[in-house]
C-alpha positions in Angstrom: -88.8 31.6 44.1 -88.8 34.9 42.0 -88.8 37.1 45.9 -85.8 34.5 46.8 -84.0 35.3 43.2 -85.0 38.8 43.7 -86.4 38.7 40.0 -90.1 40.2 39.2 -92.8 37.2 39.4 -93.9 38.1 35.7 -90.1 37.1 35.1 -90.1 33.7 36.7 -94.2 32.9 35.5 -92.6 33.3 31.5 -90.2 31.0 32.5 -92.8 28.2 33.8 -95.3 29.2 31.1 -92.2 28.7 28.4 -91.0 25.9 30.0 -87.6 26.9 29.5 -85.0 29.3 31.6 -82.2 31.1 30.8 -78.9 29.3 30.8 -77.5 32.6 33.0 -79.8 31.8 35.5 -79.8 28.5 35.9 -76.8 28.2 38.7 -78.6 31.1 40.5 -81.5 28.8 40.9 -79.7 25.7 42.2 -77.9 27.8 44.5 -80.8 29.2 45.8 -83.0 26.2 46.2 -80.3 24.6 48.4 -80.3 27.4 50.7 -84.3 26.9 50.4 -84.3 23.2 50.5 -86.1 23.1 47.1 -83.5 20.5 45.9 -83.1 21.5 42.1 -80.9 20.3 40.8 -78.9 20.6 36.8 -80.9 17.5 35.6 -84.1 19.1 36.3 -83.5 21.8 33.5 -82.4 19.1 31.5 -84.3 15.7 31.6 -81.5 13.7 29.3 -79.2 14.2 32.3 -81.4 11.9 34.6 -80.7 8.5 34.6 -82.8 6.1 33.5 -84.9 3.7 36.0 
């Protein structure tokens, strides 16, 4: 994902290791995962969004 967002690997690892990405980046990152077929998606950066089973 960080050579598709064209962001350094170190960039996108803090991100995983923090569990948290920036807001700014978010919609770059759901964009790009569609082109991918990763299927991200808003509720994944935010659990509360999902609905419940």
């Amino acid at each position: 994902m960080a050579a598709a967002l064209g962001k350094p690997k170190s960039t996108v690892h803090s991100w995983s290791v923090r569990g948290s990405v920036p807001d700014d980046a978010k919609a770059e990152i759901i964009a790009k995962s569609d082109e991918l077929g990763f299927g991200v998606e808003l509720a994944d950066f935010y659990p509360a969004l999902r609905p419940s089973s």
